[in-house]
FITOR-704414 format. One record per atom (N, C-alpha, C): residue number from 0; residue in one letter; atom name; z, y, x. Coordinates in steps of 0.001 Angstrom, whole numbers, always signed. Atoms other than C-alpha are relative to their C-alpha. Layout:
N
<NUM 'a' 'CA' <Z Y X>>
...
END
This chain:
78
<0 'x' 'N' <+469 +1242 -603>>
<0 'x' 'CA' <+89225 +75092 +90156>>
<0 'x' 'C' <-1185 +291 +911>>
<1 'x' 'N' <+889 -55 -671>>
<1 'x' 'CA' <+86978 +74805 +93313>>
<1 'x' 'C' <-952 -681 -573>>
<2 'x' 'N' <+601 +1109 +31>>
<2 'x' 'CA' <+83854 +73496 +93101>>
<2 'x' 'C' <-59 -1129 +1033>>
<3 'x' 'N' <+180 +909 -919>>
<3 'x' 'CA' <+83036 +70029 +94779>>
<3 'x' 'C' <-584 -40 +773>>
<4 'x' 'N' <+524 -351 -1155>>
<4 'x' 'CA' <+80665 +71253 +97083>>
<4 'x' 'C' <+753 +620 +1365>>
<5 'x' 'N' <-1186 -782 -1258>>
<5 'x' 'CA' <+83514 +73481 +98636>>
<5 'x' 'C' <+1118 -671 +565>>
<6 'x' 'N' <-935 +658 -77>>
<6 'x' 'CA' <+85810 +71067 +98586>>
<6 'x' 'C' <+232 -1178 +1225>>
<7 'x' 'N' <+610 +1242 -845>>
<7 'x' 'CA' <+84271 +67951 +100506>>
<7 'x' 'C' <-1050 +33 +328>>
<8 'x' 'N' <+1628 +168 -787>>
<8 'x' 'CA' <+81177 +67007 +102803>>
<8 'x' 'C' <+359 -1591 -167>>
<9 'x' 'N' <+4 +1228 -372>>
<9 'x' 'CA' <+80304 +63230 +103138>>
<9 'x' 'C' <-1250 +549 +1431>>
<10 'x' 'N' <+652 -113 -1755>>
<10 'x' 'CA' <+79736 +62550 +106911>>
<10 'x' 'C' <-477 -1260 +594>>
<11 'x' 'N' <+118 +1608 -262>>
<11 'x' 'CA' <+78649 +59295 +108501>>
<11 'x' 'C' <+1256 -703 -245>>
<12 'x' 'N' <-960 +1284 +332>>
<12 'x' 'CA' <+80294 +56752 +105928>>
<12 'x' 'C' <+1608 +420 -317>>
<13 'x' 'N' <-1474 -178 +29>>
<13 'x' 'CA' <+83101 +59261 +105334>>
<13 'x' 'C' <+253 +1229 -1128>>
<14 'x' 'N' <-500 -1681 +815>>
<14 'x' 'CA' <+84653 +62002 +102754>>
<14 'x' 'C' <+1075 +995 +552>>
<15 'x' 'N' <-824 -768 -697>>
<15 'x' 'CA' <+85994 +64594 +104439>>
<15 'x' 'C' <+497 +1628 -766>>
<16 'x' 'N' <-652 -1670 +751>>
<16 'x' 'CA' <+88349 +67684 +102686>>
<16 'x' 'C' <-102 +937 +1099>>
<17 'x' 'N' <+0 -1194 -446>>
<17 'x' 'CA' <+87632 +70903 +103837>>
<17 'x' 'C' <+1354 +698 -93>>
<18 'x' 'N' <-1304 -161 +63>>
<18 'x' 'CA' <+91116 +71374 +102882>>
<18 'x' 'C' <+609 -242 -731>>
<19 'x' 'N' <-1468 +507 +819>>
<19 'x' 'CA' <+94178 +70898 +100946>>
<19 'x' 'C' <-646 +29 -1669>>
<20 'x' 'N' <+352 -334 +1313>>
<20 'x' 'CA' <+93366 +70486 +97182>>
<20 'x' 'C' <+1117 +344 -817>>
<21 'x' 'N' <-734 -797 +40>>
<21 'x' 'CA' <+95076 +72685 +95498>>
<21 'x' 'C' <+685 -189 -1604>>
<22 'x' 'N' <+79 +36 +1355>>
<22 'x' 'CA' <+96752 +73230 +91747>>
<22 'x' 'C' <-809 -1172 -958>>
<23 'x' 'N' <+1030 +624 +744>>
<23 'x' 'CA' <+94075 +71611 +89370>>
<23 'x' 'C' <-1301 -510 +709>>
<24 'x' 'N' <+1063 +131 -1372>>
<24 'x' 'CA' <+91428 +71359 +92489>>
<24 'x' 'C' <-163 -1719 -511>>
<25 'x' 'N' <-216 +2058 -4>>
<25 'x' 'CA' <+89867 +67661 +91698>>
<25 'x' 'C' <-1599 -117 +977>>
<26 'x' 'N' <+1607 +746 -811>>
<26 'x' 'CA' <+86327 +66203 +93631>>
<26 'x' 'C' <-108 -1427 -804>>
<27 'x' 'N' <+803 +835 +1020>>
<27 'x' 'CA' <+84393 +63814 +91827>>
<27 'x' 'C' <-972 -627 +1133>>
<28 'x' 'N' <+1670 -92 -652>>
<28 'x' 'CA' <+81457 +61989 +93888>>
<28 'x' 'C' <-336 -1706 -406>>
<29 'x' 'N' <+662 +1452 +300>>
<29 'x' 'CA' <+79074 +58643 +92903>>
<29 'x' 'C' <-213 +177 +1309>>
<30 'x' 'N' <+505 +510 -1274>>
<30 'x' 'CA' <+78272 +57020 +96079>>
<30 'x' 'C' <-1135 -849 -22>>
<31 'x' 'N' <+1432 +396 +474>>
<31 'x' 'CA' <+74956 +55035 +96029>>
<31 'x' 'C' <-719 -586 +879>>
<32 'x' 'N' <+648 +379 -979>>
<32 'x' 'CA' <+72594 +53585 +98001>>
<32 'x' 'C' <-73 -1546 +1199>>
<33 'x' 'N' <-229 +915 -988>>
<33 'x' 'CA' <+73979 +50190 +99312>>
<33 'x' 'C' <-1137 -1009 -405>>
<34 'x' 'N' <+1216 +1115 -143>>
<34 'x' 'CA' <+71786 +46913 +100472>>
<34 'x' 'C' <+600 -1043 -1462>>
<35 'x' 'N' <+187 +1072 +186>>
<35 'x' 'CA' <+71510 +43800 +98707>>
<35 'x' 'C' <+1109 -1343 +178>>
<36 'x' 'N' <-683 +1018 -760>>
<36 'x' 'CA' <+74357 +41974 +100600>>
<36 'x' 'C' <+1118 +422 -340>>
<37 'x' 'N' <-1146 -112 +52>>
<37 'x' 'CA' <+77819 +41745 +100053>>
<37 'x' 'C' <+889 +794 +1318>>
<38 'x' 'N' <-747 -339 -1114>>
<38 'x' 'CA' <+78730 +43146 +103154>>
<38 'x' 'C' <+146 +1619 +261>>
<39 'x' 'N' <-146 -1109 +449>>
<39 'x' 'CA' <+78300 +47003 +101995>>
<39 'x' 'C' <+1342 -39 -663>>
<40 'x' 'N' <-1268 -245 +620>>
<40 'x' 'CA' <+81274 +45686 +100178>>
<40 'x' 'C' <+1603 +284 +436>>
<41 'x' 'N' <-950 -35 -1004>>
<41 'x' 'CA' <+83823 +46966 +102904>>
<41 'x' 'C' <+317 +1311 -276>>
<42 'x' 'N' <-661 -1198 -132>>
<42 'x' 'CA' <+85863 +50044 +102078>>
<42 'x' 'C' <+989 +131 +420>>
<43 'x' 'N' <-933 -642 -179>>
<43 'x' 'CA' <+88454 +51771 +103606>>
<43 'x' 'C' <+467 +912 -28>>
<44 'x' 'N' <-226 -1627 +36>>
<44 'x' 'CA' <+90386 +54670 +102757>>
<44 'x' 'C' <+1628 +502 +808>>
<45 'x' 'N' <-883 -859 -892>>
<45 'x' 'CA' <+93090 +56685 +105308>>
<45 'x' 'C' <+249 +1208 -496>>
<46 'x' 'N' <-267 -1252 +218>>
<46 'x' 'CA' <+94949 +59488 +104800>>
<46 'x' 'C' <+661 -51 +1443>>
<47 'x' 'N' <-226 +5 -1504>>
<47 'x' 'CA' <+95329 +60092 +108490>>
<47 'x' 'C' <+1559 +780 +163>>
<48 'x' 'N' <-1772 -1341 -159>>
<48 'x' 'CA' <+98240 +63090 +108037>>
<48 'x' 'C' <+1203 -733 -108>>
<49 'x' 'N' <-1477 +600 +477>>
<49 'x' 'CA' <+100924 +60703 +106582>>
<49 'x' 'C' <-200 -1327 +231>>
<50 'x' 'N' <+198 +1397 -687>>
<50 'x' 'CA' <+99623 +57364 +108157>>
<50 'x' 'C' <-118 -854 -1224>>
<51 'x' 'N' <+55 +994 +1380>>
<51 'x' 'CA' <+98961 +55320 +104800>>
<51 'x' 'C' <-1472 -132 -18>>
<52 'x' 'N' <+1528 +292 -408>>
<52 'x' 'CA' <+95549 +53420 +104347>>
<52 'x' 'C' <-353 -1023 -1271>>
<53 'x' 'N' <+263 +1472 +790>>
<53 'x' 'CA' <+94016 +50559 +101919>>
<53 'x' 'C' <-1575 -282 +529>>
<54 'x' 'N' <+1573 +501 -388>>
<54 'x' 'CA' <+91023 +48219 +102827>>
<54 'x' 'C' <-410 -1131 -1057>>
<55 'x' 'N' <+1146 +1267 +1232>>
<55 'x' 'CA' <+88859 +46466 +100133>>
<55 'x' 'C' <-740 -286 +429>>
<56 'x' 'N' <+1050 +675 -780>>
<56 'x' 'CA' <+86710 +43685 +100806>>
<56 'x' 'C' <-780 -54 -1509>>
<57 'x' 'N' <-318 +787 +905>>
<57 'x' 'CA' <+84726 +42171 +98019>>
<57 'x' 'C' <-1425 -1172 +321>>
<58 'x' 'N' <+401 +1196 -269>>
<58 'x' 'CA' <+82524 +39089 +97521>>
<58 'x' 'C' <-1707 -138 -1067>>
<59 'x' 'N' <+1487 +8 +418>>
<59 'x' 'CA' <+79113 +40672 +95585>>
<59 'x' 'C' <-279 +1709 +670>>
<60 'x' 'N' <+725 -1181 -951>>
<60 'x' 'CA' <+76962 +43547 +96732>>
<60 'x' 'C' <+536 +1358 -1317>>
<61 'x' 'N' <-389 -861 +961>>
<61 'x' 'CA' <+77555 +46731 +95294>>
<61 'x' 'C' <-1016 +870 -249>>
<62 'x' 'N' <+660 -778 +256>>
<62 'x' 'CA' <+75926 +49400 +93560>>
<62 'x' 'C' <-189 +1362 -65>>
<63 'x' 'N' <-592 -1452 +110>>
<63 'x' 'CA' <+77699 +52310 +93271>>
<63 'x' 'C' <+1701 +351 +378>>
<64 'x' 'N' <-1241 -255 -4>>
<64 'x' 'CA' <+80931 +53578 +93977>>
<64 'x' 'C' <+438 +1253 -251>>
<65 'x' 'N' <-347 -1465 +582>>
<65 'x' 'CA' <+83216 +56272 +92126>>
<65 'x' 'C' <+1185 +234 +1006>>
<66 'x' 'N' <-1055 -1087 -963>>
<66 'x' 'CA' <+85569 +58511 +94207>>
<66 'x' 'C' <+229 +979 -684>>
<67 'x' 'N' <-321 -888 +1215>>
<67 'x' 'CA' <+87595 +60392 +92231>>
<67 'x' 'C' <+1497 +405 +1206>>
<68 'x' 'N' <-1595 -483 -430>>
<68 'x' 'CA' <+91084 +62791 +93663>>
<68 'x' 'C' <+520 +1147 -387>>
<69 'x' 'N' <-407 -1432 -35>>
<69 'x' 'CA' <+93120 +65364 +92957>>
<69 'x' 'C' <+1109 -131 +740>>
<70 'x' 'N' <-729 -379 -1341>>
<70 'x' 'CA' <+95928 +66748 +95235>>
<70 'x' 'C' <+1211 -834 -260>>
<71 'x' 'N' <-1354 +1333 +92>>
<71 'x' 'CA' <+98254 +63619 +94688>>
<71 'x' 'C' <-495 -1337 +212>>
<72 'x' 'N' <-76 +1280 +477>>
<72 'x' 'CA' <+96588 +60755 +93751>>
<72 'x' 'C' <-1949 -67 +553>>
<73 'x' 'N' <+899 +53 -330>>
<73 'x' 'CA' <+93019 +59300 +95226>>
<73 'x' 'C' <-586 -1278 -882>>
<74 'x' 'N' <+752 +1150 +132>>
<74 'x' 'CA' <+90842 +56484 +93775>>
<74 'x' 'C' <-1383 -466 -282>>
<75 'x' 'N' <+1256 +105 -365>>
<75 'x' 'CA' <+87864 +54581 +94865>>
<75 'x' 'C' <-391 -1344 -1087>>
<76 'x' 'N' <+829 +520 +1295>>
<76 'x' 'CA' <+85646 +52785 +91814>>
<76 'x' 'C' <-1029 -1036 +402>>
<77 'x' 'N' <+1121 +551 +69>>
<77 'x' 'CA' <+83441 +49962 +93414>>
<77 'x' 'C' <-372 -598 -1036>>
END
């Protein structure tokens, strides 16, 4: 298993793979840092290669968000 440093960078507002995750290969990351306002509450996630996407809104502010994947399956934890 890689570690998660090797794996992914976050870039302005984005998680970006350094490459393919592999076998058992997973990334883990808390996200952190949003305002006060509901309007941090806007995610979207793309997998650009195979054109598939989801966009969550929601309707209180958030606090944290989990991001969790391994080489199949992705999911985001507000």
């Amino acid at each position: 298993m890689r570690r998660t440093g090797s794996t992914a960078r976050v870039r302005d507002h984005q998680v970006i793979y350094k490459h393919p995750l592999e076998g058992k290969d997973r990334l883990a990351i808390q996200i952190n840092g949003f305002g006060p306002n509901a309007s941090d509450n806007d995610i979207t996630i793309e997998n650009r290669k195979v054109g598939a996407g989801m966009h969550i809104v929601g309707d209180h502010p958030l606090t944290n968000v989990g991001y969790w994947s391994i080489r199949t399956v992705l999911t985001v934890q507000p």
